[in-house]
SEFIVO-991324 format. One record per atom (N, C-alpha, C): chain; atom name; x, y, z. Coordinates in pm, 1 decimal. Layout:
% SEFIVO-991324
> A	CA	X	Y	Z
...
% end
This chain:
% SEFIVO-991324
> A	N	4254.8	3034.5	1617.7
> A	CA	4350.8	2927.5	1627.1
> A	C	4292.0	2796.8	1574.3
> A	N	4187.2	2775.7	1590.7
> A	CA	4134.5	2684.8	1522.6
> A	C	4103.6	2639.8	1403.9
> A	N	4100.8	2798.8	1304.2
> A	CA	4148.1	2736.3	1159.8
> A	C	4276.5	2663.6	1139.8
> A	N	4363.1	2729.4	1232.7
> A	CA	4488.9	2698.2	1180.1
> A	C	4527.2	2554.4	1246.6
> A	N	4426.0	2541.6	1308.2
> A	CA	4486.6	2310.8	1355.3
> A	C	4415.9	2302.3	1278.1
> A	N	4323.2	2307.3	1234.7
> A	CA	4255.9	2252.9	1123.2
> A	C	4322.1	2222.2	984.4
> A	N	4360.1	2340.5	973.0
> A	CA	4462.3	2350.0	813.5
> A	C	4632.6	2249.2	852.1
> A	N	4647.3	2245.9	978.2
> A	CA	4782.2	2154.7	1002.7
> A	C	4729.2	2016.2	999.1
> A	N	4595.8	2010.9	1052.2
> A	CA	4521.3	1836.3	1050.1
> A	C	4505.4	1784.7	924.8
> A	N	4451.8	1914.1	863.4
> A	CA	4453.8	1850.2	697.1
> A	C	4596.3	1820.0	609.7
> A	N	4670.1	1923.0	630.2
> A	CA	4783.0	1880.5	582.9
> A	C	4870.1	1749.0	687.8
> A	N	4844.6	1745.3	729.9
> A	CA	4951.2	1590.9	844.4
> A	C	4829.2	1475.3	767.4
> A	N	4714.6	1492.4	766.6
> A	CA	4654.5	1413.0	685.1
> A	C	4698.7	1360.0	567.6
> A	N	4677.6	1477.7	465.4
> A	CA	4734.7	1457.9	356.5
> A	C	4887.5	1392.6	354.6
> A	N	4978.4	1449.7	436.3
> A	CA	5133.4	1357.6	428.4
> A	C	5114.3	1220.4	480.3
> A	N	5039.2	1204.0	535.6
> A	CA	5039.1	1036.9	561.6
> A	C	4955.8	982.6	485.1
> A	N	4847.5	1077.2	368.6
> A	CA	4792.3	980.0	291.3
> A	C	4896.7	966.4	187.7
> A	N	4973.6	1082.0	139.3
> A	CA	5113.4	1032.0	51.2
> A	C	5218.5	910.0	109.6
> A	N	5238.6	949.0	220.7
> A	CA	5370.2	822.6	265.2
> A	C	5322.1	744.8	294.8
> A	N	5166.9	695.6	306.0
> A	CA	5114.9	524.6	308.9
> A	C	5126.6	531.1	173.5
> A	N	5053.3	578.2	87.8
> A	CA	5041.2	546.5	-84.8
> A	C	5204.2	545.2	-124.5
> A	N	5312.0	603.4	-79.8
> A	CA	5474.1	615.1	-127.2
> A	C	5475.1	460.6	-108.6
> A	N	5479.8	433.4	30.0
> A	CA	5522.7	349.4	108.4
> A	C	5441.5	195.0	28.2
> A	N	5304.2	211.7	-11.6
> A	CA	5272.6	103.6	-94.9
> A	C	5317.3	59.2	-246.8
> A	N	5385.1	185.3	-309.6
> A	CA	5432.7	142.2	-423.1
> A	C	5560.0	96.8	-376.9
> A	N	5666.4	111.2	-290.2
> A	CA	5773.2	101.6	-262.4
> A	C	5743.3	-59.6	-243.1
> A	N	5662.6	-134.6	-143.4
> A	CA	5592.8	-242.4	-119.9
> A	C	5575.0	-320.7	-240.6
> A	N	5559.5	-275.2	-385.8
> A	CA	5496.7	-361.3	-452.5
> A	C	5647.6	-346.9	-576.7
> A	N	5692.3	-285.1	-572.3
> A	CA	5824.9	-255.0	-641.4
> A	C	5921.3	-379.9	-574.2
> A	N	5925.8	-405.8	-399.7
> A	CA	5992.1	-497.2	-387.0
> A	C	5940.4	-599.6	-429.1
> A	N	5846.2	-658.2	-414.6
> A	CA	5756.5	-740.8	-479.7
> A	C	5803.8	-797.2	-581.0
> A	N	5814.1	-707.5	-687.3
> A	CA	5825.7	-728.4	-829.6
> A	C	5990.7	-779.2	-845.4
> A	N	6078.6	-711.6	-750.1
> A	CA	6173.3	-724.9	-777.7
> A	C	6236.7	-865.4	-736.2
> A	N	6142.4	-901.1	-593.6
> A	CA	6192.8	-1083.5	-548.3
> A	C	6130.1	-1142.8	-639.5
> A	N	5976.1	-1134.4	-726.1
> A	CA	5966.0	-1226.3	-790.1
> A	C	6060.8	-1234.5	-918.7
> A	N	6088.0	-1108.5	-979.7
> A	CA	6196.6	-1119.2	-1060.0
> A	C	6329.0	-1257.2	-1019.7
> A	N	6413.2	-1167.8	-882.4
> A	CA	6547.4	-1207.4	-876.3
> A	C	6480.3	-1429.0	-817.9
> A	N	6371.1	-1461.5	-820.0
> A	CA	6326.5	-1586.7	-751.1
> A	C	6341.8	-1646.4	-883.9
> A	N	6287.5	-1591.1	-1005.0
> A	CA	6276.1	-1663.0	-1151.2
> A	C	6399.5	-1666.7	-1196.7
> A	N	6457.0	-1574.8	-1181.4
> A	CA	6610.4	-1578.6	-1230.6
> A	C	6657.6	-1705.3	-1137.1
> A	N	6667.6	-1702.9	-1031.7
> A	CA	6749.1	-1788.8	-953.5
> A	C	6664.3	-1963.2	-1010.8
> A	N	6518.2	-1982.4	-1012.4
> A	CA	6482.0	-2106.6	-1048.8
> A	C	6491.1	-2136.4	-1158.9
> A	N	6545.3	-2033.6	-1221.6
> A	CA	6560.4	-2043.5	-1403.3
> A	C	6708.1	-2120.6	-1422.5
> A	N	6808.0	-2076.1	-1296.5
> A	CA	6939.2	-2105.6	-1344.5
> A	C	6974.9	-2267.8	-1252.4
> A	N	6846.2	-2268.0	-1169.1
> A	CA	6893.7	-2461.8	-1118.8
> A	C	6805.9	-2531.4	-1214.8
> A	N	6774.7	-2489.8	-1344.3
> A	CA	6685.8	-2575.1	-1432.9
> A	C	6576.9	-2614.6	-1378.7
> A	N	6501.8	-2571.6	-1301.2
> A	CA	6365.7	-2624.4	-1225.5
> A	C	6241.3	-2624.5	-1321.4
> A	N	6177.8	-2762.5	-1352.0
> A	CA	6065.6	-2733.9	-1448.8
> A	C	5948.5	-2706.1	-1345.9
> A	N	5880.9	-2613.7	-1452.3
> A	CA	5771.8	-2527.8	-1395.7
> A	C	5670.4	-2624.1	-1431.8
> A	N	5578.6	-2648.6	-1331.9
> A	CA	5456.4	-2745.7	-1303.4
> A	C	5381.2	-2779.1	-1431.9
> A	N	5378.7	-2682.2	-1547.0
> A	CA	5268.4	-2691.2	-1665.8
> A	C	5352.7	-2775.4	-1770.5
> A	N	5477.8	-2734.5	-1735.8
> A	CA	5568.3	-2866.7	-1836.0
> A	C	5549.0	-3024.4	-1766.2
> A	N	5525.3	-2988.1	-1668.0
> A	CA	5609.7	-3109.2	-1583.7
> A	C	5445.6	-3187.4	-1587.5
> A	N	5362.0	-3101.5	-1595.4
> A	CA	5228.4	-3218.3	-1626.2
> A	C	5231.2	-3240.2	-1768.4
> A	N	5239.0	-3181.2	-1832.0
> A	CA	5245.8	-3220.2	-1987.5
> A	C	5296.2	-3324.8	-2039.9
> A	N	5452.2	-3313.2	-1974.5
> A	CA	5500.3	-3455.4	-1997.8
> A	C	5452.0	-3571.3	-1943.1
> A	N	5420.5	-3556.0	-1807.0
> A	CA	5348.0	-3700.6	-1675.1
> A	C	5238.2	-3740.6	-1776.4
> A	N	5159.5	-3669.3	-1878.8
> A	CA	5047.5	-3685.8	-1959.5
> A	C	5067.5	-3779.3	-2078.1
> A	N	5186.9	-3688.3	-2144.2
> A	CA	5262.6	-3751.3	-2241.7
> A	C	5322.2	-3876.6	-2207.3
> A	N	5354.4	-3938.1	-2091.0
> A	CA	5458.4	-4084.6	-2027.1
> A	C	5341.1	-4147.7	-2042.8
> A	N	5223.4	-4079.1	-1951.5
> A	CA	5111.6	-4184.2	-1948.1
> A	C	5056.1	-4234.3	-2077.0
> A	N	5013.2	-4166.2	-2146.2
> A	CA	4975.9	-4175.4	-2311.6
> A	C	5079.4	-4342.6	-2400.0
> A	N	5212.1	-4279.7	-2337.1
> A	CA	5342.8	-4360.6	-2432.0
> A	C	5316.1	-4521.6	-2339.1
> A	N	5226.4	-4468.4	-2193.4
> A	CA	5319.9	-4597.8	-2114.7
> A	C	5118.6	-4705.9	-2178.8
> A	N	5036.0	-4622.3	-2199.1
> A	CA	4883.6	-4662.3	-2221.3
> A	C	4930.4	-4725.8	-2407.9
> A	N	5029.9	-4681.0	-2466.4
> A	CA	5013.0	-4710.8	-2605.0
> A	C	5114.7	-4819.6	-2605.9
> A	N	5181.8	-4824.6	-2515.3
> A	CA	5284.7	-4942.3	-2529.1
> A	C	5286.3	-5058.6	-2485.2
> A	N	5131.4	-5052.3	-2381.8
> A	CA	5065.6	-5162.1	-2286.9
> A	C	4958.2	-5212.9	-2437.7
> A	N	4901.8	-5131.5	-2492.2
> A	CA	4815.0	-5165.7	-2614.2
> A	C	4895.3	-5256.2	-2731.3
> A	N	5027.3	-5188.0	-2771.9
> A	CA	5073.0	-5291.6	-2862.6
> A	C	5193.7	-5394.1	-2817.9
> A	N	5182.3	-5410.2	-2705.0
> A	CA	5238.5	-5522.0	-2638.3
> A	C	5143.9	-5614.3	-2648.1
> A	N	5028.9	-5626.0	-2615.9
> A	CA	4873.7	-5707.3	-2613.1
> A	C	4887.9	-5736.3	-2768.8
> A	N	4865.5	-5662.8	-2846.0
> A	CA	4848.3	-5710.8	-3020.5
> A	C	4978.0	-5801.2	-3082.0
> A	N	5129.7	-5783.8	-3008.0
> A	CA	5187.0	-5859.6	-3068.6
> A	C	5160.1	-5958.8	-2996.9
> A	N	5139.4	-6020.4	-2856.2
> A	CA	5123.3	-6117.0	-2790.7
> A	C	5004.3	-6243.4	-2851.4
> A	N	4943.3	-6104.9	-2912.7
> A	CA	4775.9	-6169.5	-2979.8
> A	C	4827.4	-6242.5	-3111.2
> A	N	4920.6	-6159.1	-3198.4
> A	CA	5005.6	-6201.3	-3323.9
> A	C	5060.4	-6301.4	-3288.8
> A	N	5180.5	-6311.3	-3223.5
> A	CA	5269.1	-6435.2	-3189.0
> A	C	5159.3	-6542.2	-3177.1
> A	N	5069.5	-6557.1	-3055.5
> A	CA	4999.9	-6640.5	-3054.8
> A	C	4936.5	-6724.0	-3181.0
> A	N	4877.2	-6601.8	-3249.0
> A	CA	4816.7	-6685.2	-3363.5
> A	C	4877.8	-6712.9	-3482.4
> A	N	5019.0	-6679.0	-3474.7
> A	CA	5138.1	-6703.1	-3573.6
> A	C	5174.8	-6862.7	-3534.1
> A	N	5200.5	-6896.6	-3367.7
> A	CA	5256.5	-7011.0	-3365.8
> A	C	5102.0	-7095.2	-3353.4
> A	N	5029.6	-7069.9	-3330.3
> A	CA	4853.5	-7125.9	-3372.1
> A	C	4875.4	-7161.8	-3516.6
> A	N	4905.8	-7128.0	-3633.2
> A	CA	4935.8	-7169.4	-3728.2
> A	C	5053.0	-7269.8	-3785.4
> A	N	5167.5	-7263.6	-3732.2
> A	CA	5284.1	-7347.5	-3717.8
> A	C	5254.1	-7482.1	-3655.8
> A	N	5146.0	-7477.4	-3572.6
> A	CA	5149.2	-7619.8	-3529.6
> A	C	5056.7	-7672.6	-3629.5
% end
């Protein structure tokens, strides 16, 4: 009798090493599928994704650093335009 719990231990073994391993692809299938239906859904309220959204904050800063620079040079111009007029 004891082969035969043995041979039922191994097999009840074996089915629960299949239906944890079933049970983990099933796990990662949902997975795939909320991150899917999450992109779809942030795709359709137009939500910018963080790598745009620094790119541009980079790009403002750049426009807002180049527009502080030639604000200073015409100020410097005017000056020495009406420096000459008098």
């Amino acid at each position: 009798m004891s082969a035969g719990s043995n041979r039922f231990m191994d097999e009840f073994a074996k089915l629960m090493t299949d239906a944890a391993g079933a049970a983990q692809g099933v796990r990662k299938e949902m997975e795939q599928a909320f991150h899917a239906q999450a992109e779809r859904w942030l795709n359709s309220l137009d939500v910018v994704r963080r790598e745009e959204f620094d790119v541009m904050r980079e790009m403002a800063t750049r426009a807002l650093d180049e527009n502080e620079a030639l604000k200073a040079r015409i100020e410097a111009l005017e000056a020495r335009l009406s420096g000459k007029a008098d």
